[in-house]
C-alpha positions as CSV (number, residue, x, y, z in Angstrom):
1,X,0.0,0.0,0.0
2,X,0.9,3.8,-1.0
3,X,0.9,6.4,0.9
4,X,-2.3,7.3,-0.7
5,X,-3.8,4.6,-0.1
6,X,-2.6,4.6,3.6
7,X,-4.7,8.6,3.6
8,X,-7.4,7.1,1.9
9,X,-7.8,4.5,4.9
10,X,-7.5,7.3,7.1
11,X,-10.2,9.1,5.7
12,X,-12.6,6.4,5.8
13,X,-11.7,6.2,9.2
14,X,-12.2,9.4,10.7
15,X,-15.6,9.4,8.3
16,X,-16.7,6.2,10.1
17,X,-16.0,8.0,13.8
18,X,-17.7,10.5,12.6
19,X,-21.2,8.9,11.4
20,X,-20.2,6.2,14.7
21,X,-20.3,9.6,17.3
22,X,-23.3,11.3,15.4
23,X,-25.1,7.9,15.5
24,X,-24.4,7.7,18.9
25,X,-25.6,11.1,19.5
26,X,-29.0,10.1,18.2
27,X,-29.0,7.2,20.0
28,X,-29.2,9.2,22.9
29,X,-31.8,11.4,22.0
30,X,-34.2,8.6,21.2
31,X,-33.5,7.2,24.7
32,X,-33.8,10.7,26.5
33,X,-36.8,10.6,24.7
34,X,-38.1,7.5,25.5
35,X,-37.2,8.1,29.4
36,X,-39.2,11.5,28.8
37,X,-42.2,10.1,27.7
38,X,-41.8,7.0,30.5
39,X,-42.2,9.7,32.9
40,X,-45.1,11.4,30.8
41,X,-46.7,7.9,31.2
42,X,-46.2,7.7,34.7
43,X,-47.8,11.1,35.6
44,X,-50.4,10.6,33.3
45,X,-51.3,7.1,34.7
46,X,-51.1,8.5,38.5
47,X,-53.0,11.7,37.3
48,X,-55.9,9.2,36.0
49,X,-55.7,7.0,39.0
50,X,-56.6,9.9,41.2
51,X,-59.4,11.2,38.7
52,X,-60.9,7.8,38.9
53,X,-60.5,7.4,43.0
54,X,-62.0,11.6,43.1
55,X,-65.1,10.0,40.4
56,X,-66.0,7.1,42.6
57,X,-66.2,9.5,45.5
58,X,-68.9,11.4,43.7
59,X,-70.4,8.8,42.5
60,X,-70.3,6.9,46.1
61,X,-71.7,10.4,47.5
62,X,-74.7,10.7,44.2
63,X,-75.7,6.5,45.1
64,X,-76.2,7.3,48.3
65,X,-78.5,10.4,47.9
66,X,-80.3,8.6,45.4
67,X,-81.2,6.1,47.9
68,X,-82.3,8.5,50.7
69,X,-84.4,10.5,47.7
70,X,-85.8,7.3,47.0
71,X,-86.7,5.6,50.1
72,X,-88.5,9.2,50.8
73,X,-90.7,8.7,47.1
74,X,-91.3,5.0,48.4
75,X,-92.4,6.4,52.3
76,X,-94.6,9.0,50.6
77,X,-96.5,6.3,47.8
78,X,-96.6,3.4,50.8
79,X,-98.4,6.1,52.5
80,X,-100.6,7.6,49.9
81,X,-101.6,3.7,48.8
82,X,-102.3,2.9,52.2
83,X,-105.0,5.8,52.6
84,X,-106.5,5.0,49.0
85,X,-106.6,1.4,50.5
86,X,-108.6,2.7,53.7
87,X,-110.9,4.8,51.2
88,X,-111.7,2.4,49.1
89,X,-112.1,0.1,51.9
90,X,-114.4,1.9,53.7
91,X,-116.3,2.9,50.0
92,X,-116.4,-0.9,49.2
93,X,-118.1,-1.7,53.3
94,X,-120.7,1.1,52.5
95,X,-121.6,-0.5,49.1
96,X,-121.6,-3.8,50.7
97,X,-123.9,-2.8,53.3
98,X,-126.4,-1.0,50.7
99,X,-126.4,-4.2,48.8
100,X,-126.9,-5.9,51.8
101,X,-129.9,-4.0,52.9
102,X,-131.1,-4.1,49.4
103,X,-131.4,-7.8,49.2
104,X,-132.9,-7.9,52.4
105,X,-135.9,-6.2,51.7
106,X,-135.9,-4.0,48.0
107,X,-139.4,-2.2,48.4
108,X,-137.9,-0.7,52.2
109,X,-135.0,0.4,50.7
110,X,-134.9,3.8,49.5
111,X,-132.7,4.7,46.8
112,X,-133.7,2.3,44.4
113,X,-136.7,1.9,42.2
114,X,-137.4,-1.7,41.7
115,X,-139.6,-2.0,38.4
116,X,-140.9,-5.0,36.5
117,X,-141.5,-4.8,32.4
């Protein structure tokens, strides 16, 4: 080999260093960025977990209004059937009674014209 030769060599060396170190270089910048967006992840994730823990909360606190809302809707229509119950059971006595009386003797009865066609 020629001293030419021997330059040559020496160029494609300190080319080769060169693209080695700026392909290093990049190397390193794809892992910063890859540790950056780790953490990203990582914040994200606990920023969720905490979102998620504060909306069960709510909805913990909503469920359990909801209930007391409508246990009070169920005490109030127990309450408003049971009345309707008494009405009607007391409406249902005095038409039983009528009828009653009725049967028993139709021309005493007032109230009702008995006819025969």
């Amino acid at each position: 080999m020629d001293e030419k030769g021997l330059k040559a060599i020496e160029e494609m060396k300190h080319q080769m260093g060169i693209l080695v170190e700026d392909f290093n270089h990049k190397l390193d910048i794809v892992i910063e960025g890859h540790q950056m967006l780790a953490e990203k992840i990582d914040t994200t994730s606990n920023e969720l977990k905490e979102d998620i823990k504060n909306l069960d909360q709510r909805l913990m606190k909503t469920e359990a209004r909801l209930d007391k809302k409508i246990d009070t809707v169920e005490e109030r229509l127990n309450n408003k059937i049971a009345a309707v119950e008494g009405n009607l059971g007391k409406k249902i006595d005095a038409v039983a009674k009528d009828l009653s009386e009725h049967r028993a003797d139709t021309e005493v009865h007032r109230g009702y014209k008995v006819s025969e066609k």
